[in-house]
OpenMM code with the backbone's topology and positions (N, CA, C; nanometers):
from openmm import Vec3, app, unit

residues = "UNK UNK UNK UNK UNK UNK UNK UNK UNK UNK UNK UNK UNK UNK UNK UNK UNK UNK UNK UNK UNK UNK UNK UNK UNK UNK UNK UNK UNK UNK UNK UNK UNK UNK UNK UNK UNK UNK UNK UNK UNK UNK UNK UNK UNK UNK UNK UNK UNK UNK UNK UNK UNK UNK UNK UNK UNK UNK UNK UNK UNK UNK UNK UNK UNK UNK UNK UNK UNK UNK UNK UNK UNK UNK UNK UNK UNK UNK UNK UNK UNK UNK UNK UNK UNK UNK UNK UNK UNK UNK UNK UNK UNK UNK UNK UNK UNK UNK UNK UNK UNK UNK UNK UNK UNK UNK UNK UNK UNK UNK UNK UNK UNK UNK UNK UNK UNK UNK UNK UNK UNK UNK UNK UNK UNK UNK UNK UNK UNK UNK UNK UNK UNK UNK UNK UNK UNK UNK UNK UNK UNK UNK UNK UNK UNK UNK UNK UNK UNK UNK UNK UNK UNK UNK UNK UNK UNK UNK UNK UNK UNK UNK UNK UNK UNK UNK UNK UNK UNK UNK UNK UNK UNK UNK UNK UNK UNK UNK UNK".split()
positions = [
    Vec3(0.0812, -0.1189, 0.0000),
    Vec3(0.0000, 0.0000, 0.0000),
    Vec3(0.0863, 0.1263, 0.0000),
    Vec3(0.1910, 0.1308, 0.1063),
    Vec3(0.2460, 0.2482, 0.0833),
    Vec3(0.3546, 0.2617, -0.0485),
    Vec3(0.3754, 0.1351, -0.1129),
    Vec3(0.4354, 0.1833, -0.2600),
    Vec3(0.3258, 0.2590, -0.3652),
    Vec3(0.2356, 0.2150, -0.3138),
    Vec3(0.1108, 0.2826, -0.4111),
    Vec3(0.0791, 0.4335, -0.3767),
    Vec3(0.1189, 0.4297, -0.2701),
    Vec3(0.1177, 0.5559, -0.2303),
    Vec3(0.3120, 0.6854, -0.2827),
    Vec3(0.3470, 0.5981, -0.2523),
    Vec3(0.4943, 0.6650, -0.3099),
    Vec3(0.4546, 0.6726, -0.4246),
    Vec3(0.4142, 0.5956, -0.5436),
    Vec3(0.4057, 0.5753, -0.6726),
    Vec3(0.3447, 0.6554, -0.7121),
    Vec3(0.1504, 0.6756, -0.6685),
    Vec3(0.1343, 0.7830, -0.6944),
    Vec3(0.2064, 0.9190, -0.6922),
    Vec3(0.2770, 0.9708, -0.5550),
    Vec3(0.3299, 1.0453, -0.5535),
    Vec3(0.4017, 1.1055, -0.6190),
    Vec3(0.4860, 1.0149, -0.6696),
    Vec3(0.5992, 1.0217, -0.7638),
    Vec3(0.5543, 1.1034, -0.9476),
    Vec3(0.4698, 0.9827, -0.9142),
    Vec3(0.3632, 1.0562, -1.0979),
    Vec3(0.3182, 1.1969, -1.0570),
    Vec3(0.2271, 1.2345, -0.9658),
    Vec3(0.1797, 1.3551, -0.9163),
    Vec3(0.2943, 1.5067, -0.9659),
    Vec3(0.4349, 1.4182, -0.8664),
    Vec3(0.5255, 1.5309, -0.8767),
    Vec3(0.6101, 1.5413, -0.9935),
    Vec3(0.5864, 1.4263, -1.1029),
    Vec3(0.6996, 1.4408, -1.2476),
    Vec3(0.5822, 1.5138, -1.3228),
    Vec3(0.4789, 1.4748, -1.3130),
    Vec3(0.3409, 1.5393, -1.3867),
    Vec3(0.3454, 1.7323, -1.3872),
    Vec3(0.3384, 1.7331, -1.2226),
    Vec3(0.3665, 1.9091, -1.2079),
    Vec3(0.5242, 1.9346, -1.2651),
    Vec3(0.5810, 1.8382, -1.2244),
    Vec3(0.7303, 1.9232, -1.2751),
    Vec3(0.7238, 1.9557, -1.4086),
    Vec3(0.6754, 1.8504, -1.5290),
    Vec3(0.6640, 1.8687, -1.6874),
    Vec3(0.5340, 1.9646, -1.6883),
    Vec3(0.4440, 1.9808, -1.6418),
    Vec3(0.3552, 2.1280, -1.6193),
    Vec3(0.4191, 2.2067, -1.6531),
    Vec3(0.4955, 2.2808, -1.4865),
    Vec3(0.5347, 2.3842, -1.4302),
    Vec3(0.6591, 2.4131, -1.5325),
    Vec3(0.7325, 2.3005, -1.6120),
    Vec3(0.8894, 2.3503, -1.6803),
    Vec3(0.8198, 2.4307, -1.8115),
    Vec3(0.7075, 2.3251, -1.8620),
    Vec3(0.6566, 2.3525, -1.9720),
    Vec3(0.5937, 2.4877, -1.9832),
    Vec3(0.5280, 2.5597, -1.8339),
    Vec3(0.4614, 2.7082, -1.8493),
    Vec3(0.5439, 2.7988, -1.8519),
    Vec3(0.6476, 2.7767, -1.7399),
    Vec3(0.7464, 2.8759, -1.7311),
    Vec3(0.8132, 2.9219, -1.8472),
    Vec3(0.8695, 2.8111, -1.9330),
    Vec3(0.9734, 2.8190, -2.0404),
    Vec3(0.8747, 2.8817, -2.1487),
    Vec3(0.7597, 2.8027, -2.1828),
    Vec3(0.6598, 2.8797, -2.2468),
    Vec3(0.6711, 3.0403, -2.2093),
    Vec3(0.6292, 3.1118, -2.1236),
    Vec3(0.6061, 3.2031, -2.0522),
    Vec3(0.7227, 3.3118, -2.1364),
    Vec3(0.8660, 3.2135, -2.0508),
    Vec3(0.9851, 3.3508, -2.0792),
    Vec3(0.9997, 3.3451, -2.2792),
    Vec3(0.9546, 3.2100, -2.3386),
    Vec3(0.9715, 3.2614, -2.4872),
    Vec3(0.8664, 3.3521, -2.5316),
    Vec3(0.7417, 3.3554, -2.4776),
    Vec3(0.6930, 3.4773, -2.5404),
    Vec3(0.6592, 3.6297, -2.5179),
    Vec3(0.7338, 3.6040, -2.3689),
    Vec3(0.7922, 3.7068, -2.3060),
    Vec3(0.8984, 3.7936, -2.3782),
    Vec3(0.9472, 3.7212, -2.5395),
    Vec3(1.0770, 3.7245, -2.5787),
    Vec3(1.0271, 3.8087, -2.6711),
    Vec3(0.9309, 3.7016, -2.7116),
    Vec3(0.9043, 3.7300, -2.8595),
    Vec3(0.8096, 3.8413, -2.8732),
    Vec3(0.7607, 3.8563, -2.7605),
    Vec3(0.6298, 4.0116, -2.7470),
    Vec3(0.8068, 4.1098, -2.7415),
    Vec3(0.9147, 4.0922, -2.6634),
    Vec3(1.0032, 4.2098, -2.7017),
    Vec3(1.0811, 4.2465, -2.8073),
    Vec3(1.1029, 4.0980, -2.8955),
    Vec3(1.1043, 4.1479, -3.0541),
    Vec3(1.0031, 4.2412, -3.1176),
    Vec3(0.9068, 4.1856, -3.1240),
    Vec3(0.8040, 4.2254, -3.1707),
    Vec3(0.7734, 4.3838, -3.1180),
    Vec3(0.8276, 4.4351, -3.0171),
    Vec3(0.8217, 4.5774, -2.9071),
    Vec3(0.9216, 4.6239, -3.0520),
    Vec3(1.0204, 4.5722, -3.0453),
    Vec3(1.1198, 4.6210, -3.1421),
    Vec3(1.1618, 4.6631, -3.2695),
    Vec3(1.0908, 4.5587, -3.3383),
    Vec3(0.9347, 4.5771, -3.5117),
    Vec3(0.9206, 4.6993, -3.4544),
    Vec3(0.8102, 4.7148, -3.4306),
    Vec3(0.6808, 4.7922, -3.4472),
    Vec3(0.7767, 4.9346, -3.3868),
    Vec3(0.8704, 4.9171, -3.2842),
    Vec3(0.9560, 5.0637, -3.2608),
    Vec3(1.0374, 5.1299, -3.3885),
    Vec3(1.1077, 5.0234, -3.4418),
    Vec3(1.1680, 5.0588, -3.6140),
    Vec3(1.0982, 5.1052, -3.7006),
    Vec3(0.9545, 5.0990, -3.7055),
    Vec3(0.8605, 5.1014, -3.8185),
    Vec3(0.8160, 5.2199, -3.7689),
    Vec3(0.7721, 5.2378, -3.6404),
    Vec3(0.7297, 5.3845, -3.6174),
    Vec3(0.8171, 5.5050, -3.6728),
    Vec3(0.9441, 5.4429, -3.5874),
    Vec3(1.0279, 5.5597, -3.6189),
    Vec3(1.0919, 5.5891, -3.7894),
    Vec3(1.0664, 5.4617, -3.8369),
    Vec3(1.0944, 5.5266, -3.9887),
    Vec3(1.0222, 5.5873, -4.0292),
    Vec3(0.8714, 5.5484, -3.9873),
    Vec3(0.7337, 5.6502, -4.0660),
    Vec3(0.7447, 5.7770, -4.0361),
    Vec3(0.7721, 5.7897, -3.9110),
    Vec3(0.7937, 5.9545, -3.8583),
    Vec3(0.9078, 6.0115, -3.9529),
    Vec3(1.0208, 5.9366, -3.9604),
    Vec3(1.1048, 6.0073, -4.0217),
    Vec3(1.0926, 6.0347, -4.1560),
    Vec3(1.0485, 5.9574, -4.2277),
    Vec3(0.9708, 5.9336, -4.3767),
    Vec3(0.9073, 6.0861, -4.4099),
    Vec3(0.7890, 6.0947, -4.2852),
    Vec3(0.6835, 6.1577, -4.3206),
    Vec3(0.7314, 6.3580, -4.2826),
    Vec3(0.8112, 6.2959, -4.1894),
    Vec3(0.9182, 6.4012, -4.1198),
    Vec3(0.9500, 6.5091, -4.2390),
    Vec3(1.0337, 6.4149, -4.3264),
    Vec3(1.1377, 6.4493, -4.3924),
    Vec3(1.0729, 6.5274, -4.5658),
    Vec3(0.9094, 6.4301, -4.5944),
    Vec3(0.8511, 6.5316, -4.6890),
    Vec3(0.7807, 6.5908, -4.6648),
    Vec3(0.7430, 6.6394, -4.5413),
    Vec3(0.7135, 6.7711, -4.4592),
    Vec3(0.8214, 6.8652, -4.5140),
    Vec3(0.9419, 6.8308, -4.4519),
    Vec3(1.0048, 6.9650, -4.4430),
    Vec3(1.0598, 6.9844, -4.6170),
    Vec3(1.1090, 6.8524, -4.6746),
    Vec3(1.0823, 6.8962, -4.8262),
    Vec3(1.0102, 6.9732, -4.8557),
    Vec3(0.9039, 6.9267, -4.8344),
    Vec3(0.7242, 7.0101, -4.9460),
    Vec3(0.7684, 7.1749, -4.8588),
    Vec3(0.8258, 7.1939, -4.7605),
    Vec3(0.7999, 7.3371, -4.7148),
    Vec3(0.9328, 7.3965, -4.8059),
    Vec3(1.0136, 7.2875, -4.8193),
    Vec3(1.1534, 7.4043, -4.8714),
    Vec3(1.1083, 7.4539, -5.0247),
    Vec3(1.0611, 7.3430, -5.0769),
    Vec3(0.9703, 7.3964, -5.2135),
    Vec3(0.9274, 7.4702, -5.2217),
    Vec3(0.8579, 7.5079, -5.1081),
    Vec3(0.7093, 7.5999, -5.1353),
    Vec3(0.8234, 7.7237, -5.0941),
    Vec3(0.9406, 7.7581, -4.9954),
    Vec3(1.0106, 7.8296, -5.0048),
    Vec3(1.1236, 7.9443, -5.0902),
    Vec3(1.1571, 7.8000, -5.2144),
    Vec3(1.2175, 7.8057, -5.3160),
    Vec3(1.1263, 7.9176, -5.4408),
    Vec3(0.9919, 7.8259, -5.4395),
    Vec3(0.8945, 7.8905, -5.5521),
    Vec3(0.8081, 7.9964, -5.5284),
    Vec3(0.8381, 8.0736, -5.3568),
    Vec3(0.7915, 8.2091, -5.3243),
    Vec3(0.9525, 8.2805, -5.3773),
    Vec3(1.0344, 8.2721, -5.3483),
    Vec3(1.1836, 8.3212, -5.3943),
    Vec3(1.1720, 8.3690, -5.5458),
    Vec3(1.1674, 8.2015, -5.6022),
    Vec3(1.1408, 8.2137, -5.7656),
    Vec3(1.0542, 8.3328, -5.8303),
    Vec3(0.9052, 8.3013, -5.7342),
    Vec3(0.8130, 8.3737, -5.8136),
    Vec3(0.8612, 8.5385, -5.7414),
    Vec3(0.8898, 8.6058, -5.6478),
    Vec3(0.9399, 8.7376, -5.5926),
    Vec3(1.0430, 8.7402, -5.6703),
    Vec3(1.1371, 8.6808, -5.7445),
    Vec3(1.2375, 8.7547, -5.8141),
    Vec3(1.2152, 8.7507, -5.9430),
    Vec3(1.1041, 8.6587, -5.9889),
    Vec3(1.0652, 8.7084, -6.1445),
    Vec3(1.0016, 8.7960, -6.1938),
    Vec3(0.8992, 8.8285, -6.0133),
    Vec3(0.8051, 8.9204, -6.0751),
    Vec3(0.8138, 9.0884, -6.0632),
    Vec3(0.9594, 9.0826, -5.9465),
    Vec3(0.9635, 9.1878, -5.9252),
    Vec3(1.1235, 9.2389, -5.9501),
    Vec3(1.1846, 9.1405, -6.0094),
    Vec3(1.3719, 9.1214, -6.0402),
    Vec3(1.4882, 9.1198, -5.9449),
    Vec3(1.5940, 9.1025, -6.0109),
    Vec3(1.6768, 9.0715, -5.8617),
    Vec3(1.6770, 9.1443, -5.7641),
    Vec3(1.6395, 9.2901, -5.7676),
    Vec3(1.6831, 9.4012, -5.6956),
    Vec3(1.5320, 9.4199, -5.5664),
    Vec3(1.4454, 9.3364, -5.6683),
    Vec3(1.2654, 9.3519, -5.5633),
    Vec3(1.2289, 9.5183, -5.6504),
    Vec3(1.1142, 9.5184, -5.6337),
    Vec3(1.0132, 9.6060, -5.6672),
    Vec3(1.1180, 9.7585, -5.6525),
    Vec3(1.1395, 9.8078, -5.8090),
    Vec3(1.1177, 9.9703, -5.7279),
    Vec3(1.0355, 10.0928, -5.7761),
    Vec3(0.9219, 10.0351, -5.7827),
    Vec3(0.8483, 10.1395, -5.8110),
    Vec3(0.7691, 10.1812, -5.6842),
    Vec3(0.7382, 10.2850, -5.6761),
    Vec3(0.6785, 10.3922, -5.5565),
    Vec3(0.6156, 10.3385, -5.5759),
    Vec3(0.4877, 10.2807, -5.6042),
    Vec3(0.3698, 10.2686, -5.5785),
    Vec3(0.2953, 10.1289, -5.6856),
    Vec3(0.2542, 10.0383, -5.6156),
    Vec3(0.2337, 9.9315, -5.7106),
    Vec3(0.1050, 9.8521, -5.6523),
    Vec3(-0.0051, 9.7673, -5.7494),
    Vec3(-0.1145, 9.7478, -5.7494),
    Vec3(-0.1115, 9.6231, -5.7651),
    Vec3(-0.1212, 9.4989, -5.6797),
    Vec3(-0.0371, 9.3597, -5.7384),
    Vec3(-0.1751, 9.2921, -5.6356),
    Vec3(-0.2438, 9.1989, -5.7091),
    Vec3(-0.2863, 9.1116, -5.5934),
    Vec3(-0.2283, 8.9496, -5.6257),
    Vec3(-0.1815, 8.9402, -5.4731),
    Vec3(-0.0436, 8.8208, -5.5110),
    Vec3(-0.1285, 8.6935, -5.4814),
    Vec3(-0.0984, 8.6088, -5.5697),
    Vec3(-0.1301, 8.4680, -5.5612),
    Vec3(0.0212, 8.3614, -5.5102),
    Vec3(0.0395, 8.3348, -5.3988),
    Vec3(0.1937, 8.2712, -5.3400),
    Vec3(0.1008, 8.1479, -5.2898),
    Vec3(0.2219, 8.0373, -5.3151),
    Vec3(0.1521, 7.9189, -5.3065),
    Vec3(0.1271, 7.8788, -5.1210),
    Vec3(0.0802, 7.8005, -5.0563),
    Vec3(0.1005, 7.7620, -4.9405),
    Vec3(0.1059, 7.6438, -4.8870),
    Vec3(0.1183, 7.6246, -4.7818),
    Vec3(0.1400, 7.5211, -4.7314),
    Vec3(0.0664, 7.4209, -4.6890),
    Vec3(0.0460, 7.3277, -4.7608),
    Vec3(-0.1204, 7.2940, -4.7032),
    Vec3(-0.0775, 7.1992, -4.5609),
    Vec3(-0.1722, 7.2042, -4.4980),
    Vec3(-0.2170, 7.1471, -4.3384),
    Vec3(-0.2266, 7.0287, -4.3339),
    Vec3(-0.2715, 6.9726, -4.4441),
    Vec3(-0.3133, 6.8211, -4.4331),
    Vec3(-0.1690, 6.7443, -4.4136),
    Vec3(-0.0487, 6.8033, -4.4861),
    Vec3(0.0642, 6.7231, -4.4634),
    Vec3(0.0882, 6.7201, -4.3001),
    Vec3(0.0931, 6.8251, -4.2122),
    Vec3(0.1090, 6.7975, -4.1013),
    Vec3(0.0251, 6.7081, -4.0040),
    Vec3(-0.1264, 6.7331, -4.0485),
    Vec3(-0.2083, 6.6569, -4.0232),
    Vec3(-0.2022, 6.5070, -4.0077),
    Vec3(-0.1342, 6.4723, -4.1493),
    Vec3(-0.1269, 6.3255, -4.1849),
    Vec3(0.0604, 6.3313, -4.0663),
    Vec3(0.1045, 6.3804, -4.0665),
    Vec3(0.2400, 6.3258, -3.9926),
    Vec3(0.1851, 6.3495, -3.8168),
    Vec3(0.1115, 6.3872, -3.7924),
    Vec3(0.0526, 6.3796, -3.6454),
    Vec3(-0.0303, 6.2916, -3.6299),
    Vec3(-0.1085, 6.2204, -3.7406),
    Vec3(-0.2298, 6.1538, -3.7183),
    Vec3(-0.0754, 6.0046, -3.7248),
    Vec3(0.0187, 6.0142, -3.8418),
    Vec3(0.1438, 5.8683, -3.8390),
    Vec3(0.1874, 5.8494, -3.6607),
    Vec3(0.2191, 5.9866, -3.6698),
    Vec3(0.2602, 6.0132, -3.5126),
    Vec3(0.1960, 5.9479, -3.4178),
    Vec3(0.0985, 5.9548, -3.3260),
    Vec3(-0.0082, 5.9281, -3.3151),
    Vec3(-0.0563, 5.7709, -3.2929),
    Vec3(-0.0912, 5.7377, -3.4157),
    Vec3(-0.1029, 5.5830, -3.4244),
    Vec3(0.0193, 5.5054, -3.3778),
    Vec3(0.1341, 5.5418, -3.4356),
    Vec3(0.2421, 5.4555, -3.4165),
    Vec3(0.2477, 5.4905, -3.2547),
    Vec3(0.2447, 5.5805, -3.2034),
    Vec3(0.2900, 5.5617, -3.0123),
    Vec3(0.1426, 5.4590, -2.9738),
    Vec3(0.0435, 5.4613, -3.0277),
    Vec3(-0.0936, 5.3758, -2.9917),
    Vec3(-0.0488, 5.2468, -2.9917),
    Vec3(0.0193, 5.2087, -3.1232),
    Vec3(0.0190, 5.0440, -3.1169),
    Vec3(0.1762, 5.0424, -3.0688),
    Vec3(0.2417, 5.1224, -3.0377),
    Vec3(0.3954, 5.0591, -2.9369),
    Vec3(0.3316, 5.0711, -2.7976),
    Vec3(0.2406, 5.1381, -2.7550),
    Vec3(0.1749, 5.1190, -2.6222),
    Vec3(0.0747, 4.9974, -2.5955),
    Vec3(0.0384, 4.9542, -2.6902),
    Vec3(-0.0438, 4.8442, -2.7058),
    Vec3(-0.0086, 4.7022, -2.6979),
    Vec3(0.1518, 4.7321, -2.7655),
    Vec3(0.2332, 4.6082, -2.7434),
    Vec3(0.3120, 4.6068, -2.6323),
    Vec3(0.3158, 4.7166, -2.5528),
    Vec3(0.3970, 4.7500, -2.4218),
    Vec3(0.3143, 4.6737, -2.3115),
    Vec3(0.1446, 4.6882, -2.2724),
    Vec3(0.0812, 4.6330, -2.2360),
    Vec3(0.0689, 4.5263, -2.2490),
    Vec3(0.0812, 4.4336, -2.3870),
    Vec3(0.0846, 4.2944, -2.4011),
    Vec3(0.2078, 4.2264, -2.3227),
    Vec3(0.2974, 4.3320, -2.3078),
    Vec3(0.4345, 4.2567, -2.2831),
    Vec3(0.4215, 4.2549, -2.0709),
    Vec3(0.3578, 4.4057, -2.0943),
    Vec3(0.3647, 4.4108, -1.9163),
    Vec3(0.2426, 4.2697, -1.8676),
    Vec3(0.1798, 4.2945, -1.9283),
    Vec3(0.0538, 4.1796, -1.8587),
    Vec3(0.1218, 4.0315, -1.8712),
    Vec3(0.1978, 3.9909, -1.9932),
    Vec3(0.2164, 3.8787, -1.9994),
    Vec3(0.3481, 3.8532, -1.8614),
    Vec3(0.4259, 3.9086, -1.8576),
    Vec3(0.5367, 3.9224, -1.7584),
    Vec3(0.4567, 3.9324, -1.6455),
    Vec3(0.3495, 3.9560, -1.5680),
    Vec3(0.2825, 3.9792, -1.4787),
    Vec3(0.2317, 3.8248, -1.4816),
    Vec3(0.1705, 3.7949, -1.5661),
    Vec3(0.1136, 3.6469, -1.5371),
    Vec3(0.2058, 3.5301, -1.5270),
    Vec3(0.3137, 3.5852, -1.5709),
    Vec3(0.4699, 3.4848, -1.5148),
    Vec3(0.5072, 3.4554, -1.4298),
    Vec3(0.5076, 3.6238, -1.3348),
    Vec3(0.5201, 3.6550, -1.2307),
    Vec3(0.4550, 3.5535, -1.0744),
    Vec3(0.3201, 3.6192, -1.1127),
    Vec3(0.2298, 3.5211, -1.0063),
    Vec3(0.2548, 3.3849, -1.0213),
    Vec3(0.2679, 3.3189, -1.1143),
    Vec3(0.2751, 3.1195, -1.1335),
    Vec3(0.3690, 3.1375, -1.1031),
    Vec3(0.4910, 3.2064, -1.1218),
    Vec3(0.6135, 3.1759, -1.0760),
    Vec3(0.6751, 3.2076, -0.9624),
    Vec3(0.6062, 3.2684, -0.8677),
    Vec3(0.6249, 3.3055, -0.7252),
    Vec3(0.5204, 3.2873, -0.5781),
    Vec3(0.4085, 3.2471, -0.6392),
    Vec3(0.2799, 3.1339, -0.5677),
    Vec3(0.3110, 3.0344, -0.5788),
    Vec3(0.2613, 2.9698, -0.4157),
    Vec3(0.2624, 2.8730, -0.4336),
    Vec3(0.1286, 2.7799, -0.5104),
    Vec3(0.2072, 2.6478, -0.5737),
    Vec3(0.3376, 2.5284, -0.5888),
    Vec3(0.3865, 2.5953, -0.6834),
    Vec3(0.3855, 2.7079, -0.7846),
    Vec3(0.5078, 2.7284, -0.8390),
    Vec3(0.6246, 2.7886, -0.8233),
    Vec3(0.6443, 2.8626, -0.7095),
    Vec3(0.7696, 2.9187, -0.6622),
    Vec3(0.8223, 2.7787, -0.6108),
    Vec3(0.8030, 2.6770, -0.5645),
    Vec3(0.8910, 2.5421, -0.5842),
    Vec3(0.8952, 2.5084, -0.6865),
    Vec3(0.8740, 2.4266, -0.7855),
    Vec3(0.8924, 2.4270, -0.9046),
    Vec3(1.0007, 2.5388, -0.9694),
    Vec3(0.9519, 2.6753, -0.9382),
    Vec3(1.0830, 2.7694, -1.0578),
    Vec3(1.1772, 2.7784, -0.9872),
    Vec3(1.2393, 2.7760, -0.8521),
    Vec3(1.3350, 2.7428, -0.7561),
    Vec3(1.4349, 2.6364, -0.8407),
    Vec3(1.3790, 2.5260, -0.8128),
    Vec3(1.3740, 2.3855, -0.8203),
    Vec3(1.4609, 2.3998, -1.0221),
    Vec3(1.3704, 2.4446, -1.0641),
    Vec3(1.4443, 2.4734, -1.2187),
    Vec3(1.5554, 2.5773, -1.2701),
    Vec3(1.5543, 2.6667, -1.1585),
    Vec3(1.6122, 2.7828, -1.2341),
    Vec3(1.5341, 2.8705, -1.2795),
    Vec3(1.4103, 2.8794, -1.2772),
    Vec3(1.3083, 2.9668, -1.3400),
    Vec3(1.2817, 3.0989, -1.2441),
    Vec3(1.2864, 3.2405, -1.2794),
    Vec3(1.2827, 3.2825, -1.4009),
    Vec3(1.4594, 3.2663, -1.4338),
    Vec3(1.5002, 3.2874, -1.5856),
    Vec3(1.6235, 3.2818, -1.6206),
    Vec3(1.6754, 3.4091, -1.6074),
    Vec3(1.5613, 3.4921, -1.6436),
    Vec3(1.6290, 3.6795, -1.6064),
    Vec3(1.5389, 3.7257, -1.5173),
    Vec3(1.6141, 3.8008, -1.4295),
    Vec3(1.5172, 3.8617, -1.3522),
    Vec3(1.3504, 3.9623, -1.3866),
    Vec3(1.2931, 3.9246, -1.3128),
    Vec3(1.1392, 3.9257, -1.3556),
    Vec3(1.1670, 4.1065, -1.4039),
    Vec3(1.2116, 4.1637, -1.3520),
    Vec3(1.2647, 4.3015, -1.3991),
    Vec3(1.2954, 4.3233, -1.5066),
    Vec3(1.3971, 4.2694, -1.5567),
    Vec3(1.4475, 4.2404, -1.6455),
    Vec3(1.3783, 4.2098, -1.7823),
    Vec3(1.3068, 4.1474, -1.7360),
    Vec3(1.1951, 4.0380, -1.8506),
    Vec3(1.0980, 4.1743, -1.8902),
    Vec3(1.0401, 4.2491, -1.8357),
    Vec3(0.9277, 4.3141, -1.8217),
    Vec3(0.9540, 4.4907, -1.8815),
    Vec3(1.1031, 4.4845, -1.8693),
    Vec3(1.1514, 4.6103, -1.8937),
    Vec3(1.0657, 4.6483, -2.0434),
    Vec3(1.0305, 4.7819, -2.0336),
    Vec3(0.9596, 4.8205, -2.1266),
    Vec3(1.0767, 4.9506, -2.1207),
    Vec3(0.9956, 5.0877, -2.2451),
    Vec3(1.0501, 5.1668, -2.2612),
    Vec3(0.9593, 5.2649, -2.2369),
    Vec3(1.0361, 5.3750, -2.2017),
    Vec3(0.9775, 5.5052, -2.1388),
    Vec3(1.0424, 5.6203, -2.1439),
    Vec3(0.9966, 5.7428, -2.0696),
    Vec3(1.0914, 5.8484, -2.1143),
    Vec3(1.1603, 5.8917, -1.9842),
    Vec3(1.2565, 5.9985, -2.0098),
    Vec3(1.3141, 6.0606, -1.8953),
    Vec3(1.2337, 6.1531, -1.7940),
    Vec3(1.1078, 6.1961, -1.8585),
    Vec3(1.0319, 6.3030, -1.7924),
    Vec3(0.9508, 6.1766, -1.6917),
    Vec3(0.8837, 6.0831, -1.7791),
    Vec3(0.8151, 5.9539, -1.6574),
    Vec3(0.9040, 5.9589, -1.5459),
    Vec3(1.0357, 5.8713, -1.5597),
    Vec3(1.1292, 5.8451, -1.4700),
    Vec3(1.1428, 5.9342, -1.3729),
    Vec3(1.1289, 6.0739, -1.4212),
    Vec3(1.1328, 6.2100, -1.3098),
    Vec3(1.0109, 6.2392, -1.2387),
    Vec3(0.9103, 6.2300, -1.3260),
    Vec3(0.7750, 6.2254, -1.2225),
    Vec3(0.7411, 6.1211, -1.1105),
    Vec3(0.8140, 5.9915, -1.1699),
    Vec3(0.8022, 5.8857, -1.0526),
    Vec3(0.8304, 5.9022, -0.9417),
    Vec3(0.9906, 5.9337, -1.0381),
    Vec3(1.0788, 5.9277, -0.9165),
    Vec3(1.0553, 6.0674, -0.8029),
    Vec3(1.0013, 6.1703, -0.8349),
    Vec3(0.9749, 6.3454, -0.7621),
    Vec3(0.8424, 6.3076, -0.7036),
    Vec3(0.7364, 6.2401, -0.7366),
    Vec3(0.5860, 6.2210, -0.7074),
    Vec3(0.5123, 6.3516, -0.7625),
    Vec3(0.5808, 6.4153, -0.8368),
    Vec3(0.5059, 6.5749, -0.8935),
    Vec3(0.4874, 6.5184, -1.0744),
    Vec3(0.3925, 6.5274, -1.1031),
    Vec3(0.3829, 6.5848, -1.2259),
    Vec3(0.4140, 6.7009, -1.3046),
    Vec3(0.5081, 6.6741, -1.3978),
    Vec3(0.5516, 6.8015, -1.4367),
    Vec3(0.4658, 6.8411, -1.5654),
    Vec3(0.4997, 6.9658, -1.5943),
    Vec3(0.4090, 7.0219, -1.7349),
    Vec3(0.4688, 6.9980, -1.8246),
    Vec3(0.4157, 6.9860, -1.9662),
    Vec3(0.4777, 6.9501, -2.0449),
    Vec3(0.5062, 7.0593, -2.1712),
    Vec3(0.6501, 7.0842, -2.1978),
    Vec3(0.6339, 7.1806, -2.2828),
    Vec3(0.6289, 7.1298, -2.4388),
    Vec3(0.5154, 7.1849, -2.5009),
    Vec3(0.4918, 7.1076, -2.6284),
    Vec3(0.5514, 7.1662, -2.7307),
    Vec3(0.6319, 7.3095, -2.7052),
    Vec3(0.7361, 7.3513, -2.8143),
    Vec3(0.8497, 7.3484, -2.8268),
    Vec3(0.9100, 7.2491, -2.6944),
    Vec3(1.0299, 7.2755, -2.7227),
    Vec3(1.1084, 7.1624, -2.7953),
    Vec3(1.2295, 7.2223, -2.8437),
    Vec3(1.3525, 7.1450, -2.9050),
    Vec3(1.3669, 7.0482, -2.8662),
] * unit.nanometer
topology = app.Topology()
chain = topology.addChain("A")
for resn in residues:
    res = topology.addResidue(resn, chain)
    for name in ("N", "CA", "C"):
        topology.addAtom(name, app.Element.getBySymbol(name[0]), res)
């Protein structure tokens, strides 16, 4: 009787051990792969911004160039010198929608790197608990589990102004013009 009882036992505890190896390890690979994936979607933002950045400030140097062009054709190298002149000027402008569309790129892309930031914090959170409740803080002991510190694993990205509000407990203002 009591081998039947060891025996069971024995199955009970190889059963949780191939569980518990199998969630954990599960756990830290897609713990991995949500921070590749953090890493995608950070490259792609930042090229779009820069993309969209960059024929922004094109389309403005144009429109700079062809107020120049059209002021020195119409009035010659020297500019206007007549006393007194009757001109209603047609100068091209800048249209809005380009900025529009690079705030609206803007915008989306911080939406879905925050979206995948959350996927990554929640999943590291549910690692967390199985892996530090009990029966699984025996078990990840017992294995080596976690392999990086749960810190570590979970690290997301943020800015220097967060880090300062945390760390001060003040919210600071934010200046939206500067350099």
């Amino acid at each position: 009787m009591i081998k039947w009882i060891i025996g069971i036992l024995v199955v009970v505890l190889l059963g949780m051990s191939f569980f518990y190896y199998n969630t954990f390890n599960s756990k830290e690979i897609e713990i991995n792969a949500v921070d590749k994936d953090m890493q995608n979607v950070h490259a792609s933002i930042y090229k779009q911004m820069k993309a969209q950045g960059m024929s922004v400030e094109k389309y403005g140097d144009m429109v700079i160039e062809a107020l120049k062009v059209s002021m020195t054709g119409r009035y010659g190298a020297n500019g206007s010198q007549a006393a007194m002149q009757w001109i209603k000027e047609q100068n091209p402008n800048i249209d809005s929608k380009m900025f529009q569309k690079l705030q609206q790129i803007i915008e989306a892309g911080y939406n879905k790197f925050e979206a995948i930031q959350r996927k990554k914090i929640d999943m590291t959170a549910t690692y967390e608990k199985v892996a530090t409740n009990l029966p699984g803080v025996i078990f990840a002991k017992a294995m080596g589990f976690p392999r990086k510190p749960f810190e570590e694993l979970g690290r997301i990205i943020t800015s220097k102004e967060t880090k300062h509000d945390f760390a001060s407990g003040e919210l600071s203002d934010p200046d939206m013009f500067s350099k």
